[in-house]
C-alpha positions in Angstrom: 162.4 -113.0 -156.1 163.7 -116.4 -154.9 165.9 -116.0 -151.5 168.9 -118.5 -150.2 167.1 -119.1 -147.2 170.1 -120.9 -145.9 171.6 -117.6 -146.0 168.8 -115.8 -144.5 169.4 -118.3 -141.6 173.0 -117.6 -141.6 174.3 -120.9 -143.2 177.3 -119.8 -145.7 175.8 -120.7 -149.6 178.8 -122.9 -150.9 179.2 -125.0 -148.6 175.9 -125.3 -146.5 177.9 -124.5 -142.8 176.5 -122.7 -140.3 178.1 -119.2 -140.5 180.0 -117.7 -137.8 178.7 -114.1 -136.8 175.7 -114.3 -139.1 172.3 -114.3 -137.3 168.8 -114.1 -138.6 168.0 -110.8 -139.6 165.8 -108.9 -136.7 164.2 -106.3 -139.6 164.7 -106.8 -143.7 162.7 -107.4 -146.7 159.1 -108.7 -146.8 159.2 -112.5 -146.9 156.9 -114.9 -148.2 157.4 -118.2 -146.7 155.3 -121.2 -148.6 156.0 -124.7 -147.8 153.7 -128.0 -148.9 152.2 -129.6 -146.6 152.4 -132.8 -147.4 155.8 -132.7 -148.2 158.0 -135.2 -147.5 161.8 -134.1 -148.1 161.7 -131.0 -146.3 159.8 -130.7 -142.9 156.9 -128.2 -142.9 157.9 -127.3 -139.7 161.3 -126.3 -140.7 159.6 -123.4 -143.0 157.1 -122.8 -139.9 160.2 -122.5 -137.7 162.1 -120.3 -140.2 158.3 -117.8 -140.4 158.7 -117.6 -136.3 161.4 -116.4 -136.4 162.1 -113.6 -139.1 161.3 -110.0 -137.9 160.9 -108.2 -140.8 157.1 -108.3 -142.7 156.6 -111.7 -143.0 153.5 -114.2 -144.5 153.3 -117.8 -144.4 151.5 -120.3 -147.1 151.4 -123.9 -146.3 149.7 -125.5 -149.4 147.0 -128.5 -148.6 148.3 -131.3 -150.0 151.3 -130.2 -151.7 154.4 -131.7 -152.0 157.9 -131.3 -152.5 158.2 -129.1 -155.5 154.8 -128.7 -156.2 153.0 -125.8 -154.5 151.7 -124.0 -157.5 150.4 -127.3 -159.2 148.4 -128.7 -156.4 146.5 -125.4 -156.4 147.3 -123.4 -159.1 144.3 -120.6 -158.6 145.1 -120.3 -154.7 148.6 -120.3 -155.1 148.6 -117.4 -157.7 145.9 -115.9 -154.7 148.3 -116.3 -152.1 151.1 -114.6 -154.3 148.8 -111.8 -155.5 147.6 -111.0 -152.4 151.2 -110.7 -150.7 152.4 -109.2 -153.5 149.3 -106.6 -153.3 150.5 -105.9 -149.5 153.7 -104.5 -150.2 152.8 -102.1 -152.6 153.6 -104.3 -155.9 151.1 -103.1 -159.0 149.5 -106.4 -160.3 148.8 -107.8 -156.6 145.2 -108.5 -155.2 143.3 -108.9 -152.3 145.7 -107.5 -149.3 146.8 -109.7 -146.6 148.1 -108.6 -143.2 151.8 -109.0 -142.5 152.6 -110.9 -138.9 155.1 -108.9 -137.0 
């Protein structure tokens, strides 16, 4: 499942604004966050930032080397492990290896 993580962060979807009387959410759906590290359109930090600060069951991935776009094709065997595995932690038949969720 892919989430509108400008929505998550209380921005309205059509037209990118911040949303008034939206806030983060403080408990929801387990999230993983990935991000490339070496990308270079959209901060790393920003998805480190966005990781701090969700309360619900949360992992983060920053891929080595990857770029803008291309997280599972810079690592194609770790990125299907990371996936696996936090798929395995909540529950989801087809996961491996478990992970522990951050709080």
């Amino acid at each position: 499942m892919l989430l509108d993580v400008g929505v998550l962060a209380g921005r309205d979807s059509s037209s990118g604004r911040r949303a008034r009387g939206r806030a983060w959410p403080r408990r929801g759906p387990p999230i993983l966050f990935v991000h490339g590290e070496a990308d270079d359109f959209t901060p790393p930090e920003m998805t480190r930032r966005l990781h701090a600060a969700y309360g619900g069951p949360k992992a983060l991935y920053i891929a080595p080397g990857a770029g803008h776009g291309d997280l599972f094709w810079s690592n194609p065997a770790e990125y299907d492990r990371q996936v696996g595995a936090f798929l395995a932690a909540c529950g989801v038949s087809g996961g491996r290896e478990a992970t522990n969720f951050t709080d």
